[in-house]
N, C-alpha and C positions, 0 to 999 in steps of 0.2 A: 201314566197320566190319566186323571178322568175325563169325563165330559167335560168339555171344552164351555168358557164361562160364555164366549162370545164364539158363536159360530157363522161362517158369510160363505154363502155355498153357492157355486155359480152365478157369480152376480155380473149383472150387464144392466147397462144406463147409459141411453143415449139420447140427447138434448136435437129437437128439432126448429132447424132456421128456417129462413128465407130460402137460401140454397142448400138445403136439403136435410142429410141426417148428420150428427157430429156421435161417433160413439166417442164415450167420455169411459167408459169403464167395463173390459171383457175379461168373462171368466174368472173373476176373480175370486179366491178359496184361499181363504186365511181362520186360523181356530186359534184363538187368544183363549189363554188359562187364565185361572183367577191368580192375583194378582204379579201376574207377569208386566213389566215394561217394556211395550214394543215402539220402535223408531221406524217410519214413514220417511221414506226419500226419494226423491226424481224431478225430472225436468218441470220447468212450470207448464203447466196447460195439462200436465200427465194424469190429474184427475184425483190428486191426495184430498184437494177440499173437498170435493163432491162425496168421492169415500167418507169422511168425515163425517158430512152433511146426514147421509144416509143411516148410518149408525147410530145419528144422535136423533134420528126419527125425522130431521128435516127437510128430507123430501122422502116420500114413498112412492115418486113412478119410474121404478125399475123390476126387473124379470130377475128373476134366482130367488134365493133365503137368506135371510140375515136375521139369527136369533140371538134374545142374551137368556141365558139361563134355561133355555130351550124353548121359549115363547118367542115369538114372531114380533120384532119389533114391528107397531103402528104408527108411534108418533112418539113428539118428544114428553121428556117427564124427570121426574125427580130422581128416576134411578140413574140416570146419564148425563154427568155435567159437561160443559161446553166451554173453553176458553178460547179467544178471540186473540187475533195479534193486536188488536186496539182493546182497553182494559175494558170499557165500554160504563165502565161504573156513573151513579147518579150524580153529576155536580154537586146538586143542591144537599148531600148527605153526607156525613162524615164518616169516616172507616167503621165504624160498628155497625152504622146504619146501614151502610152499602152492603156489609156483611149478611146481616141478619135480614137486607130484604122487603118481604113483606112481613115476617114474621115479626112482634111484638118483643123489646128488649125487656118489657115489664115481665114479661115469661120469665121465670125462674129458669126453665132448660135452657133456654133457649137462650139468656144470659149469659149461663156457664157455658153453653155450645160455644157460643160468640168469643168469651174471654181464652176457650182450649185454642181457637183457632188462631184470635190475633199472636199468642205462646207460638202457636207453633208455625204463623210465616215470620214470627223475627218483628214485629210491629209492635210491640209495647212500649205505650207514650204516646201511639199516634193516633189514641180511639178516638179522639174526636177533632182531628184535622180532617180537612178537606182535601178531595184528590187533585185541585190546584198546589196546595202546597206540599206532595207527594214527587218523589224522584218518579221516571217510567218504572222501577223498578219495583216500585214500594208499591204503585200502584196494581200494578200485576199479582202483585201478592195478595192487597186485597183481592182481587177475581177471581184469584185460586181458593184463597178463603170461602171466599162467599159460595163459589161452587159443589166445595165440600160440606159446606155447612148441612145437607139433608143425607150424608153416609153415600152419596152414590156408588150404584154399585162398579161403573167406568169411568170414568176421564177421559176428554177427549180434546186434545191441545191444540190448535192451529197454528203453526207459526208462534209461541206466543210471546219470543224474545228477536222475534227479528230488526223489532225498530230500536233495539237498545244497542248500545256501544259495548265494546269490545271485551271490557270490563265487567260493565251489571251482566251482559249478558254470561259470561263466565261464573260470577255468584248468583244467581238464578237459578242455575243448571243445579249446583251444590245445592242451595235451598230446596229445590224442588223434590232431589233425588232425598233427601232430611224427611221430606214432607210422606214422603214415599214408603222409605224402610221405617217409618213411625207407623201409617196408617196401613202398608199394602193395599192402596185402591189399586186395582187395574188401571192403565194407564195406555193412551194412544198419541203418540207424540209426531206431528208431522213439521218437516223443516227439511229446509236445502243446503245444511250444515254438514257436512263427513263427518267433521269430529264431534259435532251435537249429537249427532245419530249412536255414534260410538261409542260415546261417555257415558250417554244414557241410557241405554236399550238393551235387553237380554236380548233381542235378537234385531236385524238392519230390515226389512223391506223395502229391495228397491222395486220403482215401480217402473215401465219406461214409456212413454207417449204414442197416441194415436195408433190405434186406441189406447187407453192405461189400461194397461197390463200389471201383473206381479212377474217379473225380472228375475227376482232372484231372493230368495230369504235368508240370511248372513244369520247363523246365532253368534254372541258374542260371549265365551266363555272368561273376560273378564275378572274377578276379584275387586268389591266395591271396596272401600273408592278408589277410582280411578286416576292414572294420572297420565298426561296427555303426552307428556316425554318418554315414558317408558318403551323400554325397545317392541315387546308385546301389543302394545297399545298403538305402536307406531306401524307395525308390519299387518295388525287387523286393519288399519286405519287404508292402507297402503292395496289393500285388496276389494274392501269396500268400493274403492277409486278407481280401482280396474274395472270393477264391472260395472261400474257408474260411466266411466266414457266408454265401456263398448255402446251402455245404453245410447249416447250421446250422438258415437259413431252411426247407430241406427236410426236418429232421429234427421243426424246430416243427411244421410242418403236415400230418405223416405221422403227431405226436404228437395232434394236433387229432383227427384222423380227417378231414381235408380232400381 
């Protein structure tokens, strides 16, 4: 393997209250390849957003490294899109336009950027409805759209099918991973899902609380596509689980004061 596309080398980040100091994130050393699909998982409070947050240049007051392509991320930017669990798209704009942004649909590229993208989330017909009249699902699609719209060189997901039902959020996943072995972005997907984690991800990182830590890193050797019944699928699924409630276990008894 080579240099690593996204490297995070001792990183620590911790949030200061009223009462006192909260570490939110220790030691943590992860080296993401180009385009590998990595899965984020752990207890809430365990410090996945913040992780996130910092990669994608959103806050920068923490101690360690965190490079992409071996520059020192400063801030945020066009090489690292952001997806939100809320789509977050403009009302007042229709799928092309939410897509494309600021940039100009009279642009020739930027046209045809626009028209590759709504092809490739599954949206044609809907370039100029509104995200009122959009499923949660459809809507998200724009936002993935729209984030890849400048080539980034990572992805960076938050949660971003947790409000949807049982269903979209299962075609999502498929669309997404579509989206995936088309383009190979680098991809950082955090969610409280096993089987999300599983389905999608060359490799699981769990993370475990107070401070967030990395747990444990699961590769998932897999065969795309995936399918959730298969006995393979069900025995990685089944191990990921174990070391998610030792986490769990450690959270209890850290909550004890044991």
């Amino acid at each position: 393997m080579g240099e690593a596309l996204l490297s995070i080398s001792n990183l620590n980040k911790r949030f200061d209250t009223a009462g006192g100091h909260i570490q939110a994130l220790q030691n943590i050393n992860l080296h993401v390849q180009e385009g590998e699909f990595i899965t984020v998982i752990g207890p809430s409070g365990c410090g996945k957003s913040t992780l996130l947050r910092i990669v994608a240049g959103l806050d920068s007051n923490y101690s360690g490294s965190v490079t992409l392509e071996g520059a020192e991320i400063r801030g945020p930017g066009i090489d690292k899109g952001f997806i939100f669990q809320e789509h977050r798209l403009f009302p007042w704009l229709t799928v092309e336009k939410n897509i494309a942004s600021d940039l100009p649909l009279s642009n020739k590229e930027v046209r045809r950027k626009v028209d590759e993208l709504i092809e490739l989330v599954k949206l044609k017909g809907f370039e100029k409805s509104y995200p009122r009249e959009l499923s949660g699902g459809m809507a998200q699609r724009v936002a993935i759209a729209r984030a890849l719209l400048r080539n980034p060189k990572i992805l960076l997901l938050d949660e971003p099918f947790g409000a949807l039902d049982a269903f979209t959020r299962a075609h999502m996943q498929s669309v997404l991973l579509d989206i995936w072995r088309t383009n190979r972005t680098t991809m950082i997907f955090v969610t409280h899902d096993i089987d999300e984690a599983v389905f999608l991800g060359n490799r699981v990182v769990i993370l475990e609380p107070r401070p967030g830590k990395i747990s444990r890193i699961v590769p998932v050797d897999l065969p795309y596509p995936r399918k959730k019944t298969t006995t393979s699928f069900q025995e990685l699924r089944l191990r990921v689980l174990n070391y998610f409630e030792k986490v769990d276990e450690l959270e209890l008894m850290d909550g004890a004061g044991i």
